[in-house]
C-alpha positions, 0 to 999 in steps of 0.5 A: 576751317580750324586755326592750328597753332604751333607752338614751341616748348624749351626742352630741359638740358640736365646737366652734369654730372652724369653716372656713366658705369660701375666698378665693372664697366670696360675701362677703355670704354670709360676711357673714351667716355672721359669718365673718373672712378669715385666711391661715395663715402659709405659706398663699399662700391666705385662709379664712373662719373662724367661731368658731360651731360646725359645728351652728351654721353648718348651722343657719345655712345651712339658714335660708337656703335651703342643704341638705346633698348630702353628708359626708365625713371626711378625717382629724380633718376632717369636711366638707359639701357644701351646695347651695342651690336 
């Protein structure tokens, strides 16, 4: 009979801090999240950042009723569409 082997690979935990919104997003949700409005300079826009890490900002969201449609990557970036029902 075959021989399996189990074995178990750390996953990475990328840390923060994490972009969580734009100059647009609710501000209540931002908010909740416990994220801080800040433009970078040369941007002639604002982001919402938390120092949470990613995990920890889904974690978050799907508490409050928001699910993940969809992820991609975009260079080092990753980033998730959420929707709530």
């Amino acid at each position: 009979s075959p021989h399996v082997t189990h074995r178990s690979v750390p996953v990475p935990q990328e840390a923060g801090p994490t972009m969580v919104g734009d100059e647009h997003s609710d501000p209540h949700l931002m908010s909740i999240l416990g994220a801080t409005k800040r433009s970078t300079l040369g941007n002639n826009f604002c982001e919402y950042y938390v120092n949470d890490a990613p995990r920890v900002v889904l974690d978050k969201l799907e508490s409050l009723g928001y699910r993940v449609v969809s992820m991609t990557g975009v260079g080092q970036t990753l980033v998730w569409c959420l929707h709530r029902e």
